[in-house]
Every structure is written in C-alpha cells, then in structure tokens.
PALUM-938105 format. One line per 8 residues: number of its first residue (from 1); their letters; for each residue x, y, z negated of N, C-alpha, C. Coordinates in Angstrom, 3 decimals. Layout:
NUM> a> X,Y,Z,X,Y,Z,X,Y,Z ~ ... $
This chain:
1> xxxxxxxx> 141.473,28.644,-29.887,141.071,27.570,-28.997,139.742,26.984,-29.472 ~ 138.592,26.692,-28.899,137.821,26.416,-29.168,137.753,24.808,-28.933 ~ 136.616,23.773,-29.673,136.603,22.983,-29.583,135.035,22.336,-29.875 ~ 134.692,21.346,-29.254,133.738,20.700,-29.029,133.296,19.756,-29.941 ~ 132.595,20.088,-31.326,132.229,19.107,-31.943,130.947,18.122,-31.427 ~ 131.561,16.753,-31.335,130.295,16.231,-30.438,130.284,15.096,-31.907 ~ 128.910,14.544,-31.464,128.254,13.215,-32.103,129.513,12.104,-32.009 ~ 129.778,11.169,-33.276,131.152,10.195,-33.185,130.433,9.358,-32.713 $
9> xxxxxxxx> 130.680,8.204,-32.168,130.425,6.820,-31.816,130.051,6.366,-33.306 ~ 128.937,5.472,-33.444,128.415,5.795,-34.698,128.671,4.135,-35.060 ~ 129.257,3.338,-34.197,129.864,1.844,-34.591,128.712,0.706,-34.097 ~ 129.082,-0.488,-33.792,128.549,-1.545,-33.480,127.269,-1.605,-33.794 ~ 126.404,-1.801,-32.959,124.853,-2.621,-33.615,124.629,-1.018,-34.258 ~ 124.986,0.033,-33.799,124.463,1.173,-34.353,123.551,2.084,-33.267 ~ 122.654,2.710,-33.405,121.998,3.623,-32.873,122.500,4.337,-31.706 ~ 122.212,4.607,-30.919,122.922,5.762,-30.108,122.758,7.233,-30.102 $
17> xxxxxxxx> 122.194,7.253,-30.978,121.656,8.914,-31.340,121.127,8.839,-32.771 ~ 121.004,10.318,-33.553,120.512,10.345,-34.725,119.809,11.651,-34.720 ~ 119.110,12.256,-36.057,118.787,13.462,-36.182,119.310,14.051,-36.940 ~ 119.823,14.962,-37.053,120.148,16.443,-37.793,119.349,16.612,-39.064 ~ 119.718,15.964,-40.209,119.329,16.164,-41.569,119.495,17.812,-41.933 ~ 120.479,18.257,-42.494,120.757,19.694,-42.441,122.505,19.806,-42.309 ~ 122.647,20.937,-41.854,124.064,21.916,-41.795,124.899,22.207,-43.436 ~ 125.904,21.434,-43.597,126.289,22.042,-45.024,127.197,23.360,-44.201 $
25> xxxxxxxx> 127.149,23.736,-43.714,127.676,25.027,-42.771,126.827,25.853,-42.037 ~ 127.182,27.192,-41.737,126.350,28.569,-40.795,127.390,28.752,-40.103 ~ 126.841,29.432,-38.898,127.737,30.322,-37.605,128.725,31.228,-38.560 ~ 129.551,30.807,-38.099,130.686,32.467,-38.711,131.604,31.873,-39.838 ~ 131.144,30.731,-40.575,131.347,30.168,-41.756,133.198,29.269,-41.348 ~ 134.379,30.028,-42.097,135.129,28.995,-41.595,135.144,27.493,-42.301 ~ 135.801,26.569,-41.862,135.575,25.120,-42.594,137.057,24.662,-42.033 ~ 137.043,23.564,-43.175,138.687,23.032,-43.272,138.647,21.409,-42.256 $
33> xxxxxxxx> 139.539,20.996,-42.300,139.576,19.726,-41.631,139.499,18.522,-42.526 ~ 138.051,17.737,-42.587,137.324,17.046,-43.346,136.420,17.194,-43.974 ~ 136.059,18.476,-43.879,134.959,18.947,-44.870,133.848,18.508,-43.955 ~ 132.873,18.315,-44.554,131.697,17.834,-43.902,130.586,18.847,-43.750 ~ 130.124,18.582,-42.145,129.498,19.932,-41.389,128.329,19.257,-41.484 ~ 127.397,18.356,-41.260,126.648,17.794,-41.333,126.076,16.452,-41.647 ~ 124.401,16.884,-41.897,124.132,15.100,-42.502,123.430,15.186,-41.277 ~ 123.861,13.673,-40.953,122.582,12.548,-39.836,121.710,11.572,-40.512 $
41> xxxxxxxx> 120.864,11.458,-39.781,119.951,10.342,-40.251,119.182,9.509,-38.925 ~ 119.463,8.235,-39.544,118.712,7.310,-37.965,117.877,6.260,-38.743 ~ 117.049,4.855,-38.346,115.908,5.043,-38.791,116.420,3.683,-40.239 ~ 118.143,3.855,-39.691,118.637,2.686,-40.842,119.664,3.429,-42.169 ~ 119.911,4.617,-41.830,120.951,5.214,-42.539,121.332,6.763,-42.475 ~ 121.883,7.551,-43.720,122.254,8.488,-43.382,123.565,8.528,-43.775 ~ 124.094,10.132,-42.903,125.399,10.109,-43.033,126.167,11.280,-42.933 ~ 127.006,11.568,-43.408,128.117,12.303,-43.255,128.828,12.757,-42.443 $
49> xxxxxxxx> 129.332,13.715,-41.143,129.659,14.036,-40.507,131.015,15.331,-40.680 ~ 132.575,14.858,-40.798,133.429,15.656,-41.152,133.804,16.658,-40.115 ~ 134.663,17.726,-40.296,134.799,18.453,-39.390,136.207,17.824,-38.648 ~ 136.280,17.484,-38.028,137.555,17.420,-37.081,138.914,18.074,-37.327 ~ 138.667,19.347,-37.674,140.104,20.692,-37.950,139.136,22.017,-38.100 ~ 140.181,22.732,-38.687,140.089,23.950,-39.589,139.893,24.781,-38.775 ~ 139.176,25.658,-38.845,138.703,27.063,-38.107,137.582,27.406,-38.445 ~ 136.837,28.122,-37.468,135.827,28.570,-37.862,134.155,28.195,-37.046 $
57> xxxxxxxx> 133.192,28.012,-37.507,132.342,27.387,-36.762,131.373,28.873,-36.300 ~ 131.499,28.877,-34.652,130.999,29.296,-33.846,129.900,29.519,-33.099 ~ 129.474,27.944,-33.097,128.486,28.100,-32.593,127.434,27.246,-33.216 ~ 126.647,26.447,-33.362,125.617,25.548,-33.981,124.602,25.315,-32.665 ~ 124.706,24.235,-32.191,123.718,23.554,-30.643,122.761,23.299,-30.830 ~ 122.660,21.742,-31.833,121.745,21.227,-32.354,121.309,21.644,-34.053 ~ 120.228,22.183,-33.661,119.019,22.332,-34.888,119.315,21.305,-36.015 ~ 118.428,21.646,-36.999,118.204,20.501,-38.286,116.926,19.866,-37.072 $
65> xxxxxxxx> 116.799,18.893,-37.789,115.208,18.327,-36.612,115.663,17.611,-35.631 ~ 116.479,18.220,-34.859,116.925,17.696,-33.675,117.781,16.360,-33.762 ~ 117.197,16.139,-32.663,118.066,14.676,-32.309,119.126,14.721,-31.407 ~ 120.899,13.998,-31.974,121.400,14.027,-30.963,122.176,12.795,-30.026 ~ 122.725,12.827,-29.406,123.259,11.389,-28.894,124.815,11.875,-28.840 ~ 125.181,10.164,-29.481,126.387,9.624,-29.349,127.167,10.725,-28.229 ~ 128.172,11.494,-28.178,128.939,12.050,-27.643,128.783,13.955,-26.905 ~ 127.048,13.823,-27.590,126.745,15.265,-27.500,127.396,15.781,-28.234 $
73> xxxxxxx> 128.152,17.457,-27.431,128.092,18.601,-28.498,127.365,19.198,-29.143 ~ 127.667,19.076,-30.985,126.315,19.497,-31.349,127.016,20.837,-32.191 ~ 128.113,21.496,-32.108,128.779,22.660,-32.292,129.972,23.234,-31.741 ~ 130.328,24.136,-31.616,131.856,24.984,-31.166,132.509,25.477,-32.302 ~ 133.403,24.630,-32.595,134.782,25.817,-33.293,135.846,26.708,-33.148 ~ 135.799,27.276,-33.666,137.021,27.865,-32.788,138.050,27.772,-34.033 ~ 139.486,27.270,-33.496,140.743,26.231,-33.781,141.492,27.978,-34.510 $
C-alpha cells in the first residue's frame, strides 16, 4: 500500500512552508516508523521530519533546495 508522505502542519505562528535541507534517505532505501527522512529549514528553524511507518521509500517529490508547503506530498512509500 502506498502512502503519501506530505509536509506536517508545522504549529502555531509557524511558517506555512519550508525548504528541504537534505534526505537522510534514497529511493529504494527501506525506513522504519520514526526514523527521520528529512531535515527542513524555514527562515526561524530547522527540523526533523519522521517517517510515519515502515516500508520502503519509493519515490522522493521534493528535491533538497526545494520548498514545500504545509500538506504537500513530498514522498511515496510503499507500506
């Protein structure tokens, strides 16, 4: 089953989008549930981004560089 890793709601008085620091993960790479797939950065903070659940990461959307918003998919796993 595949699944939609999107951008979390990043909390009150917070940004609505960030950029893509780097991938601690590649396409193909499986990952556990909590492990952290990526760092963000916005123009107050960076951060940590866990994986949701265990499988394997599929696809990669958003680039390092790239900017994404609050509720974009920025990868596919497959469950």
């Amino acid at each position: 089953m595949e699944h939609r890793f999107q951008l979390p709601d990043l909390g009150e008085d917070a940004p609505d989008k960030a950029e893509v620091s780097f991938w601690y993960v590649q396409e193909g790479e499986e990952v556990e549930e909590g492990q952290d797939l990526v760092e963000m950065i916005t123009d107050k903070a960076a951060f940590t981004v866990p994986s949701p659940l265990k499988g394997a990461v599929k696809q990669i959307l958003i680039q390092e560089g790239d900017i994404a918003r609050v509720g974009q998919t920025m990868a596919v796993i497959e469950a």
